[in-house]
Each structure stands twice: as C-alpha cells, then as structure tokens.
C-alpha positions as protocol buffer text, in pm:
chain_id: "A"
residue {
  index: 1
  type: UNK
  ca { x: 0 y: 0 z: 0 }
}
residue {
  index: 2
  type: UNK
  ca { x: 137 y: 352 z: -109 }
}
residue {
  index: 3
  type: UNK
  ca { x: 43 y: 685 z: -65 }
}
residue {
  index: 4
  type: UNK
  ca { x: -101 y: 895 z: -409 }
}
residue {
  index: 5
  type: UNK
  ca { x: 58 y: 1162 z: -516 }
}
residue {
  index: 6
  type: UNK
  ca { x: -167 y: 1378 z: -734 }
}
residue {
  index: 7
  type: UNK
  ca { x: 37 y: 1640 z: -946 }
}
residue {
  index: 8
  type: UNK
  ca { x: -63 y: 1935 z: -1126 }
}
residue {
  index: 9
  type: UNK
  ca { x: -367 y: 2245 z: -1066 }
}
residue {
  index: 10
  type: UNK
  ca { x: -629 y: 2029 z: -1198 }
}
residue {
  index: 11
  type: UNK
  ca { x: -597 y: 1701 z: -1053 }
}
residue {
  index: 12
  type: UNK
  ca { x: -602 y: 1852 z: -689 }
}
residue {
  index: 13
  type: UNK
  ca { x: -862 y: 2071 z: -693 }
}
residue {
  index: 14
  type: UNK
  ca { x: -1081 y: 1821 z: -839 }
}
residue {
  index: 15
  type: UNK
  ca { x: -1018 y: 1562 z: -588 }
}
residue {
  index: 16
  type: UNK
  ca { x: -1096 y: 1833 z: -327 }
}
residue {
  index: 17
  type: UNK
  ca { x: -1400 y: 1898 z: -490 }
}
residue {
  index: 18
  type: UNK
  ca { x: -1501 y: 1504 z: -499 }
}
residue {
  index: 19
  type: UNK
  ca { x: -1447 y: 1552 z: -115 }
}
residue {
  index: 20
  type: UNK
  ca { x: -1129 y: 1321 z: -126 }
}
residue {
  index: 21
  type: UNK
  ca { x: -978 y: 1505 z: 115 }
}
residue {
  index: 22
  type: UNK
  ca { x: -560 y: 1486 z: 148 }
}
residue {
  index: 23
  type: UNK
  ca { x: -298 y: 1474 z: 410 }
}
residue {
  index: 24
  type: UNK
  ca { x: -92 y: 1729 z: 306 }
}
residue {
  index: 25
  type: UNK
  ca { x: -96 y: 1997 z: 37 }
}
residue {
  index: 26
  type: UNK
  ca { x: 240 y: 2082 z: -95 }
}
residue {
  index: 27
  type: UNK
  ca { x: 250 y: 2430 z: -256 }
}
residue {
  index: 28
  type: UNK
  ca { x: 538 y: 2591 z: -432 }
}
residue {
  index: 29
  type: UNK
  ca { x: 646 y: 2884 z: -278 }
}
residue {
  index: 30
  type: UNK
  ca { x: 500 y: 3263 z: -459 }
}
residue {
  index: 31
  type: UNK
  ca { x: 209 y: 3013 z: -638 }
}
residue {
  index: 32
  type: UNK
  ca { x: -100 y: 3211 z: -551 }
}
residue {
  index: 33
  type: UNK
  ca { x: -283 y: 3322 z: -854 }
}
residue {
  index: 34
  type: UNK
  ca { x: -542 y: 3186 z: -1061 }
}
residue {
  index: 35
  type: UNK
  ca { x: -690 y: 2802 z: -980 }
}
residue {
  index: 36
  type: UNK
  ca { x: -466 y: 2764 z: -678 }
}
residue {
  index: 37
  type: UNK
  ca { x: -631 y: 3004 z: -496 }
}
residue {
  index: 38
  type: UNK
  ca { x: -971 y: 2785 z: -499 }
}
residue {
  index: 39
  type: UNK
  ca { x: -741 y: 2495 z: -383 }
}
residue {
  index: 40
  type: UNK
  ca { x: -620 y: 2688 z: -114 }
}
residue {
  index: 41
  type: UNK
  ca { x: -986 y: 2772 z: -20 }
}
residue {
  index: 42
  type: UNK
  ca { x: -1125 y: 2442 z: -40 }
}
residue {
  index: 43
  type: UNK
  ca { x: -816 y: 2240 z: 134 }
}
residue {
  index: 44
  type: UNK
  ca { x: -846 y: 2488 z: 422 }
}
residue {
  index: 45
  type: UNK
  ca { x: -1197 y: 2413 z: 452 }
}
residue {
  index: 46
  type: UNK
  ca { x: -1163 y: 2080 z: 403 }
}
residue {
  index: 47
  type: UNK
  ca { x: -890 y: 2159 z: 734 }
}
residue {
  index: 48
  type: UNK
  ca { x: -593 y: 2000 z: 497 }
}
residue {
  index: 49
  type: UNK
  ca { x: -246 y: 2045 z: 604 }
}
residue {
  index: 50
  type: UNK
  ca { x: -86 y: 2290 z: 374 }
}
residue {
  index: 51
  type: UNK
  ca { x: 307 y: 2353 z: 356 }
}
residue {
  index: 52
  type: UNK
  ca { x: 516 y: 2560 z: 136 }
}
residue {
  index: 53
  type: UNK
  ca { x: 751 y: 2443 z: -31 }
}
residue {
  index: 54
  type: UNK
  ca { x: 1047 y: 2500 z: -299 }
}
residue {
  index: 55
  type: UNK
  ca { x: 1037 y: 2454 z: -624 }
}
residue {
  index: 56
  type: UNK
  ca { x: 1326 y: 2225 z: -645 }
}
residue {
  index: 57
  type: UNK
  ca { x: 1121 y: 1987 z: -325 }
}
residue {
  index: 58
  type: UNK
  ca { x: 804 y: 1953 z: -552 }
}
residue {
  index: 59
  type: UNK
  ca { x: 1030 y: 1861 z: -857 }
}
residue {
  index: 60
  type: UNK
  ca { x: 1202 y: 1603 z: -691 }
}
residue {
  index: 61
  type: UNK
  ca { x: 868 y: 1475 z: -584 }
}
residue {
  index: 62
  type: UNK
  ca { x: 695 y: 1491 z: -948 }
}
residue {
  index: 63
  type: UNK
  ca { x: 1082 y: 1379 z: -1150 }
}
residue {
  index: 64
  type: UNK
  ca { x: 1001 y: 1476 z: -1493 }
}
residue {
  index: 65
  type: UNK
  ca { x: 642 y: 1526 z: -1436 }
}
residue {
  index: 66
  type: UNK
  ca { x: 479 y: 1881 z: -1481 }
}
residue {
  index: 67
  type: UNK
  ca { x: 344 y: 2017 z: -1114 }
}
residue {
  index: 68
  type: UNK
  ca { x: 248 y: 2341 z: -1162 }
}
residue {
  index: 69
  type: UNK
  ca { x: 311 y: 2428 z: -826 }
}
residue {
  index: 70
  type: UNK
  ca { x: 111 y: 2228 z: -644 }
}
residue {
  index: 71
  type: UNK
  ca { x: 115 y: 1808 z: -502 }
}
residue {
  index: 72
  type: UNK
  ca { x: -129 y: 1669 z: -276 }
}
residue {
  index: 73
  type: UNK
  ca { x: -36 y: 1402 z: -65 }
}
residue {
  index: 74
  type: UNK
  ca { x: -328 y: 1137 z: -16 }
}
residue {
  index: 75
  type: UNK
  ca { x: -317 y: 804 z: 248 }
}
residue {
  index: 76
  type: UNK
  ca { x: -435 y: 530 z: 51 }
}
residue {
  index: 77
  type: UNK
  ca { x: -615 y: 423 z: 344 }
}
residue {
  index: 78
  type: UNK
  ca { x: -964 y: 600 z: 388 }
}
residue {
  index: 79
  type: UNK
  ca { x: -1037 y: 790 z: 707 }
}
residue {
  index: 80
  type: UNK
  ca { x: -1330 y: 762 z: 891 }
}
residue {
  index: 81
  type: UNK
  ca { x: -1566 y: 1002 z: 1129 }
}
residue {
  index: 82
  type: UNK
  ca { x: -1552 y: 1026 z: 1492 }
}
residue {
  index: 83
  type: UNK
  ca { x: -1946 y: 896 z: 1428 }
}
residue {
  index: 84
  type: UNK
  ca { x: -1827 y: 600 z: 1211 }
}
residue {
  index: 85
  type: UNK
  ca { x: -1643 y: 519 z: 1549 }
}
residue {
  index: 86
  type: UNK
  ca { x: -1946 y: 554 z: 1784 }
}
residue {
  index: 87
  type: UNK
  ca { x: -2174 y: 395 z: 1577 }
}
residue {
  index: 88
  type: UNK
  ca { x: -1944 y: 107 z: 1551 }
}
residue {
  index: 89
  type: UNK
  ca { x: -1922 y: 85 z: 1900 }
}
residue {
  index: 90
  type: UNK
  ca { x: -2341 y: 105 z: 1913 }
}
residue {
  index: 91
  type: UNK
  ca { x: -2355 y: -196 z: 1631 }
}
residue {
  index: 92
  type: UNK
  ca { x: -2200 y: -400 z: 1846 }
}
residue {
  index: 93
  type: UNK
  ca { x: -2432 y: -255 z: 2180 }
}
residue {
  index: 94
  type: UNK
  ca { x: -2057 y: -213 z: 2368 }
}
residue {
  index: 95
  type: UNK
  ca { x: -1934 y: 80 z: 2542 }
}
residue {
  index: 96
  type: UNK
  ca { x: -1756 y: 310 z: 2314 }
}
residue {
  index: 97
  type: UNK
  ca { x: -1353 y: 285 z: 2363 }
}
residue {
  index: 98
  type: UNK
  ca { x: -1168 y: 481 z: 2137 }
}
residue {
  index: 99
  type: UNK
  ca { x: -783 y: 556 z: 2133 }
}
residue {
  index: 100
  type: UNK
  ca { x: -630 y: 898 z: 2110 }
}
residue {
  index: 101
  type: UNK
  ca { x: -247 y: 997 z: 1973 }
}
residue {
  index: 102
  type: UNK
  ca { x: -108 y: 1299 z: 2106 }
}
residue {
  index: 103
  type: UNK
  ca { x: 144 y: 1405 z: 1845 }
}
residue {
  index: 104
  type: UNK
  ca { x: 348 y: 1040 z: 1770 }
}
residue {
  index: 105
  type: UNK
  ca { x: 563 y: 1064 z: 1495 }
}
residue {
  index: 106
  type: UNK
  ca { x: 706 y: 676 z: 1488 }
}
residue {
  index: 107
  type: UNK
  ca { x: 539 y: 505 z: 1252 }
}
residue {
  index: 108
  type: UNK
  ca { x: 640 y: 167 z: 1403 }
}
residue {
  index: 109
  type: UNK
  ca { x: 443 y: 322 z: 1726 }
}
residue {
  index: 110
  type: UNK
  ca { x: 137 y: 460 z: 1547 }
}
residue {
  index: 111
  type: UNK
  ca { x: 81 y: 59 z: 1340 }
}
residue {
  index: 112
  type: UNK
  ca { x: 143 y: -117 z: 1651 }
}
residue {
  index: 113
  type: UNK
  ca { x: -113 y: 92 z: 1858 }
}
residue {
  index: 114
  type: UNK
  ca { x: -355 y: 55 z: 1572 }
}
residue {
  index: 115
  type: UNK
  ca { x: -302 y: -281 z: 1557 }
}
residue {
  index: 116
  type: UNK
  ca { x: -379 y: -372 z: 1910 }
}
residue {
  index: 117
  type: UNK
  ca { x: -689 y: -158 z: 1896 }
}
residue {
  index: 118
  type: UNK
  ca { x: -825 y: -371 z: 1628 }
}
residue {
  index: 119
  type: UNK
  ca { x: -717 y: -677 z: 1820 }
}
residue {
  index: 120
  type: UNK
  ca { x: -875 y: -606 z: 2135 }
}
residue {
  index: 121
  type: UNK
  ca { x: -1183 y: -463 z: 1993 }
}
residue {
  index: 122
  type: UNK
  ca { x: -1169 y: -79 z: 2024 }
}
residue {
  index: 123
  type: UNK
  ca { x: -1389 y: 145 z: 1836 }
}
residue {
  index: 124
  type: UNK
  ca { x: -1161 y: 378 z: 1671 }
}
residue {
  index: 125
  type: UNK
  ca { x: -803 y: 554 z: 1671 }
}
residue {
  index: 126
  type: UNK
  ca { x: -803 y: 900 z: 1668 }
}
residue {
  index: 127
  type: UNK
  ca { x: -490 y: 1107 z: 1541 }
}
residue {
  index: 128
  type: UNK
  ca { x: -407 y: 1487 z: 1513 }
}
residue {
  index: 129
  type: UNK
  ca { x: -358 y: 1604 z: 1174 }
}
residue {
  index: 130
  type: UNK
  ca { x: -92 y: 1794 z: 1259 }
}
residue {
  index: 131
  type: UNK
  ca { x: 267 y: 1727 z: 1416 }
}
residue {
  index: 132
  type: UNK
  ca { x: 206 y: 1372 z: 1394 }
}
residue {
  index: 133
  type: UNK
  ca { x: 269 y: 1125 z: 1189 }
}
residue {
  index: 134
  type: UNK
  ca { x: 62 y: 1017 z: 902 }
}
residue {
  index: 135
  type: UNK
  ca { x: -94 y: 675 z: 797 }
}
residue {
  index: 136
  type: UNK
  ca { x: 202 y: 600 z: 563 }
}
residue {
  index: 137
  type: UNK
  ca { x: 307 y: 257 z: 398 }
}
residue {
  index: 138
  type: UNK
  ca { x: 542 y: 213 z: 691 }
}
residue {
  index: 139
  type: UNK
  ca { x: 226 y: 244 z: 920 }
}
residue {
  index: 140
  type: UNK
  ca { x: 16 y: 10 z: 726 }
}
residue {
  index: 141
  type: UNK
  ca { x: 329 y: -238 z: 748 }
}
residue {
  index: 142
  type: UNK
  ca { x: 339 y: -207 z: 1096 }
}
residue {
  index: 143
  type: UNK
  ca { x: -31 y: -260 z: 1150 }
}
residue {
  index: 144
  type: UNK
  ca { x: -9 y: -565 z: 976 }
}
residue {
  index: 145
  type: UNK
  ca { x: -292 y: -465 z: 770 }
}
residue {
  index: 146
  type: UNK
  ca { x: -532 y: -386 z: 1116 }
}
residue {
  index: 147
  type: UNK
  ca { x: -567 y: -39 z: 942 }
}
residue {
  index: 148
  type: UNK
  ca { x: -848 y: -184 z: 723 }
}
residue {
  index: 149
  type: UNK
  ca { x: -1023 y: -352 z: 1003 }
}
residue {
  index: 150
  type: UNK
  ca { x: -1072 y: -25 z: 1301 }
}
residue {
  index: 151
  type: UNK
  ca { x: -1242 y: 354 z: 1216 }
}
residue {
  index: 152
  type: UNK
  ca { x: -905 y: 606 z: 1195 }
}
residue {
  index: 153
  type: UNK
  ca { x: -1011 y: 989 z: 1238 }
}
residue {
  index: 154
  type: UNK
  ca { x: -860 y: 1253 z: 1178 }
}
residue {
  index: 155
  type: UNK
  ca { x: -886 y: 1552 z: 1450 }
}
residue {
  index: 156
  type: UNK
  ca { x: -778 y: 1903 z: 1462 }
}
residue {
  index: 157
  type: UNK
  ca { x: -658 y: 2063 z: 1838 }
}
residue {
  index: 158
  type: UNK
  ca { x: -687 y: 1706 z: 2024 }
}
residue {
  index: 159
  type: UNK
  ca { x: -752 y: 1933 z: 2357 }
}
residue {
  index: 160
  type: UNK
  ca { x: -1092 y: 2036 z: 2180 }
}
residue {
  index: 161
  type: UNK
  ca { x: -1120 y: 1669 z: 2057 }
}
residue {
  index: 162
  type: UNK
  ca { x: -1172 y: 1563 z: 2388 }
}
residue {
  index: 163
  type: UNK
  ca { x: -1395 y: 1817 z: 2483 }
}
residue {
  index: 164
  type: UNK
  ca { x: -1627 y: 1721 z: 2218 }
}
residue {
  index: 165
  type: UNK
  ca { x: -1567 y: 1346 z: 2327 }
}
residue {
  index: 166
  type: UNK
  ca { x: -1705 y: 1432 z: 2715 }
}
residue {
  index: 167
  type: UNK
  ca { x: -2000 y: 1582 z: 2555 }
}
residue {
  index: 168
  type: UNK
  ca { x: -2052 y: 1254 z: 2369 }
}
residue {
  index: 169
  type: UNK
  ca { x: -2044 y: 1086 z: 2690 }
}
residue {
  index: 170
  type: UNK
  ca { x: -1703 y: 953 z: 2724 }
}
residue {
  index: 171
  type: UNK
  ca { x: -1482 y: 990 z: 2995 }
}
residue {
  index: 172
  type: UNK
  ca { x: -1087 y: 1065 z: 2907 }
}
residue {
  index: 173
  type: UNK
  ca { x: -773 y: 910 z: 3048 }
}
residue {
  index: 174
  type: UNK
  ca { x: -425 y: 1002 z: 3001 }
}
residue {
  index: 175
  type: UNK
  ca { x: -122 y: 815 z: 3005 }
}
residue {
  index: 176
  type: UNK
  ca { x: 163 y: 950 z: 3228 }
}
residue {
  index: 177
  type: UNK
  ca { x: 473 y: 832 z: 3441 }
}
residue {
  index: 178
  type: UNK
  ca { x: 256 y: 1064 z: 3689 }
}
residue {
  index: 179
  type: UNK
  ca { x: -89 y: 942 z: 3758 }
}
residue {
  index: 180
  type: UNK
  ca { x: -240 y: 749 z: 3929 }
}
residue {
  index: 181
  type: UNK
  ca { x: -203 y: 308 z: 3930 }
}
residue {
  index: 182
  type: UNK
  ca { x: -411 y: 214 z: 3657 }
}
residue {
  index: 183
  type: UNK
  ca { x: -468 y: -147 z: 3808 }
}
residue {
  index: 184
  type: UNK
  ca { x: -688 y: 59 z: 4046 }
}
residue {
  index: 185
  type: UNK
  ca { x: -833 y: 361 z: 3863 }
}
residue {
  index: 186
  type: UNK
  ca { x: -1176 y: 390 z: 3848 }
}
residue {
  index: 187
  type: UNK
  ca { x: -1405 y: 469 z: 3535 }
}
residue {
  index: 188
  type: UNK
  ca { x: -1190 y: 264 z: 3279 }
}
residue {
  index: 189
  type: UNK
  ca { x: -1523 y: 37 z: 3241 }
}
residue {
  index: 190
  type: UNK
  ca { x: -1721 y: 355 z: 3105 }
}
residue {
  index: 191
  type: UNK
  ca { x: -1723 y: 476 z: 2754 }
}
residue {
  index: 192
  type: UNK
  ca { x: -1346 y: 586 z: 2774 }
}
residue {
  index: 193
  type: UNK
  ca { x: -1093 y: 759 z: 2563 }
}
residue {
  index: 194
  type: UNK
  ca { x: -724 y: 676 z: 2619 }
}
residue {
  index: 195
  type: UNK
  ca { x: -473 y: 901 z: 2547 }
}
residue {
  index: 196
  type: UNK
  ca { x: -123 y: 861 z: 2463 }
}
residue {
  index: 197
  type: UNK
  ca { x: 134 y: 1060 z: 2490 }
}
residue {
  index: 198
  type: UNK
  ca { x: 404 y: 1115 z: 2191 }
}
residue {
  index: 199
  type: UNK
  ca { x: 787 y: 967 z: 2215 }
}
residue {
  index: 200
  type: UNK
  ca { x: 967 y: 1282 z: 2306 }
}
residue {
  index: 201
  type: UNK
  ca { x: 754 y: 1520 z: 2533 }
}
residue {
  index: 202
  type: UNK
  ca { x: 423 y: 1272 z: 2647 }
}
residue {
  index: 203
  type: UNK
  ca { x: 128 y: 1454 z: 2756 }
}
residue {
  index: 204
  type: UNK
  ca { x: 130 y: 1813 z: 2690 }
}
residue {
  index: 205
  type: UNK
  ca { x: -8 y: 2036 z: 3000 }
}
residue {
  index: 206
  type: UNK
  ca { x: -337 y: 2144 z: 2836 }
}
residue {
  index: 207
  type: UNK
  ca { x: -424 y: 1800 z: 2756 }
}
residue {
  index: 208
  type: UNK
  ca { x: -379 y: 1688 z: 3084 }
}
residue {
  index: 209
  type: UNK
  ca { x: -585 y: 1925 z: 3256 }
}
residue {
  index: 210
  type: UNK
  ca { x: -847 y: 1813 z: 2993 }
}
residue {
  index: 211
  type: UNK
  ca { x: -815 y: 1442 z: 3058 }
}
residue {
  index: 212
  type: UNK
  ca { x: -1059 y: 1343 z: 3389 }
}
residue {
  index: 213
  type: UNK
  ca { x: -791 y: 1107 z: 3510 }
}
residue {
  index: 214
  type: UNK
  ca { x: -439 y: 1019 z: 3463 }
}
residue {
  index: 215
  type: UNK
  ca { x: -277 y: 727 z: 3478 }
}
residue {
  index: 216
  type: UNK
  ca { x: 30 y: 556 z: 3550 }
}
residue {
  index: 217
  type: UNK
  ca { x: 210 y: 240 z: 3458 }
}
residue {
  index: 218
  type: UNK
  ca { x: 377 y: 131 z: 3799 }
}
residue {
  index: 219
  type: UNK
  ca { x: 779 y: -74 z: 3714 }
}
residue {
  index: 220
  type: UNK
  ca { x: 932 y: -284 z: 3947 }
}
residue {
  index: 221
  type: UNK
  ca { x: 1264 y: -246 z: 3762 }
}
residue {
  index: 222
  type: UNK
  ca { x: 1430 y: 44 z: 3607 }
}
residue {
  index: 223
  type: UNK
  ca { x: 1253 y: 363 z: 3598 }
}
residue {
  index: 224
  type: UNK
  ca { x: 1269 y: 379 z: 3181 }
}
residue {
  index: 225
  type: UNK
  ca { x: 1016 y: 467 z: 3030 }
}
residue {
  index: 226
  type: UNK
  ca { x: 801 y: 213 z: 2853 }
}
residue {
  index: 227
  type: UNK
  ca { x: 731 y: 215 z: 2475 }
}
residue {
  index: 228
  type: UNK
  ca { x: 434 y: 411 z: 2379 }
}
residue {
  index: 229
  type: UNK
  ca { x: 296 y: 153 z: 2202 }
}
residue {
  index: 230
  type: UNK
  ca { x: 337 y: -127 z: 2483 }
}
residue {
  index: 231
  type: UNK
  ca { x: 149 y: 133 z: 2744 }
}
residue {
  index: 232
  type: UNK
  ca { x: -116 y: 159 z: 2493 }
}
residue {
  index: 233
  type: UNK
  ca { x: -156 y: -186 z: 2440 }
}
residue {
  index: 234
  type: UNK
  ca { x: -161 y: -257 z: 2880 }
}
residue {
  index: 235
  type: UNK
  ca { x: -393 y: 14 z: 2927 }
}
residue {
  index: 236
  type: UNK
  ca { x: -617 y: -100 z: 2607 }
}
residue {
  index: 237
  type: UNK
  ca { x: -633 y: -456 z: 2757 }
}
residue {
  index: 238
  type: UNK
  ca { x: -764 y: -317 z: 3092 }
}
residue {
  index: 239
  type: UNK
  ca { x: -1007 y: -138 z: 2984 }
}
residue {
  index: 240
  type: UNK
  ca { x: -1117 y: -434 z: 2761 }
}
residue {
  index: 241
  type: UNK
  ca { x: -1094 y: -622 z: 3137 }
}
residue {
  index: 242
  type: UNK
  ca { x: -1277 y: -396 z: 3316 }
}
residue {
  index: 243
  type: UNK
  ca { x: -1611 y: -460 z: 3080 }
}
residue {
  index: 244
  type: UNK
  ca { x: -1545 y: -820 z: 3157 }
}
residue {
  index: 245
  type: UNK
  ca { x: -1494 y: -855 z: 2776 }
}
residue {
  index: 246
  type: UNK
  ca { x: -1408 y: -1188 z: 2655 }
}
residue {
  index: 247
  type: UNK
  ca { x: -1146 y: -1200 z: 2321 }
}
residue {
  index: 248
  type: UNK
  ca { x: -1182 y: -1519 z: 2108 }
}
C-alpha cells in the first residue's frame, strides 16, 4: 500500500472537490494566482495540512512530471468520522472505547497501537492532523494490515477533541509516568478515551488538565520509560478487562 501523489492544478482541486480530502498539500512557494487560490480555499476548509515548499522539493517529488506548483499528498487508506467510530461501537451494543495519539511521529508506534486496537476490539483511533505522523506505507506495514479492520479519524486541536468526546459521553484518560495506578483507577469500564502521549515530550499540559484522570504504569525495575505503544496496548487490555470482555 502507497500513498497517491496527485500532481498538477487540476488534478487537486478536483479531488478536493469530490471531497477526497488529502494529508498534506504541498505548494510551491510565490504560487497564488489563478486556480490555486480555490485549492487553497477548499483544502483549508476541508482543514488539509498545507506547507510551502520549494520549487526544487516539488520537482524532486513529481521527477520529470509537470506540477504546476502544487502536489497533494493522499493516504491510501480511507479515514473515517468520529461517528463511524461511535456507531461502531453502538452496532455491536458495547461501550464506546476509542484511542487517542497525542502528536506520535514513529510510525512503528502509530501501526502497533492501531493494531492492538483492532485486536482487542476498540472502536476507533483518533490522530491529530498535525505534528504527527501520518498513515504511511510504513504504518500500514506495521499494523499488519489492522488499518483496514478499526475507524481512523482525523482531529484538529486534540484538547478540543476531547472536549467534544465528554459531551458525547465519554470519559478521558491520560497516560503518564505521573498518575495514578491504573490497576486501580476507576471509570476505565465507562465509555473511555485513552490518550497517549508522543515519544519525546508525552502529555502536553493542556491535555492533561483536559483528561478526567491520569494514569500511571507502575515498574518494578528500572525507571525507563516504557514504549508508547506497549502502554497503549496494557492500558487497552484493561479497559477491555474492566467490561469483563471476553477476546476469542
């Protein structure tokens, strides 16, 4: 599985216009006049991430293919709505548990989180569109194909993200090396949203204060940090737990 790379004024703006909506639009840098003014319109509507570029970066991308100043970048794995992933969960009549990335940017990370969410039954991963990474072929390797097989949505500000998802009737967790035991949290058999933090920084401080709990990972040996996708996968299996879920 590969990512598209559409070329050229006309082939973007009418895939933004068909509502395929991209990862990234890459513009060349002084291209603002005619037709790529309407792209610019509809990606930001469509909330795309745009980034100028130089020429030379968009002619490496397209080799001897004509540009025209623009590239759009599209996953060629769909995306799905935060309702696809509450309606799954209603479908099945469970609890909704959905899984939130705060800004990862390891691919190997990102597949193997996805991939134990589709495992253990979750309703959906959620990740930022921005300053994270993206569902690339290195995800979808690392996934081992689970990308097909659990809704992935695409969110804006994650802090308002979670907002939204405590109006819906979820309660948020947040993973930490400060919070409380999760082997004795409460709540984690409610509709839940966990959180993970990204490799470098974790949490950031708004998002915390957002979350309604926080919890820990208690080690018995060195005080290293674990892998983000190894917390996820402990704190995904407890919640499953909790709702005295059995896995076949």
């Amino acid at each position: 599985m590969t990512e598209d790379l559409l070329l050229g004024r006309n082939s973007v703006l009418e895939a933004l216009k068909s509502g395929r909506v991209p990862d990234k639009l890459l513009v060349q840098e002084g291209a603002r006049q005619g037709s790529i003014l309407e792209i610019l319109r509809l990606a930001r509507t469509a909330g795309v991430l745009i980034e100028t570029v130089p020429a030379a970066r968009l002619d490496k991308l397209a080799k001897k293919f004509p540009h025209q100043g623009v590239a759009a970048l599209i996953a060629a794995v769909g995306y799905s709505t935060l309702d696809d992933a509450l309606a799954l969960a209603s479908s099945r009549s469970e609890l909704p548990l959905l899984v939130v990335l705060s800004h990862l940017h390891d691919p190997h990370n990102v597949g193997a989180i996805i991939r134990t969410a589709a495992v253990a039954g979750a309703h959906g991963v959620l990740i930022p569109q921005k300053r994270a990474c993206r569902i690339t072929p290195a995800v979808v390797r690392a996934s081992a194909g689970a990308v097909e097989y659990i809704p992935l949505v695409r969110i804006g500000n994650i802090s308002q993200t979670l907002k939204t998802l405590k109006k819906r009737g979820l309660w948020i967790a947040g993973a930490d090396l400060k919070g409380e035991d999760y082997r004795e949290a409460a709540l984690l058999d409610r509709p839940l949203a966990l959180v993970i933090g990204g490799e470098d920084k974790g949490l950031g401080q708004l998002v915390k204060e957002t979350c309604d709990m926080i919890l820990s990972i208690p080690m018995r040996g060195c005080a290293l940090p674990l892998n983000a996708s190894v917390a996820a996968a402990l704190l995904i299996y407890e919640a499953v737990r909790r709702r005295g879920c059995r896995l076949c």
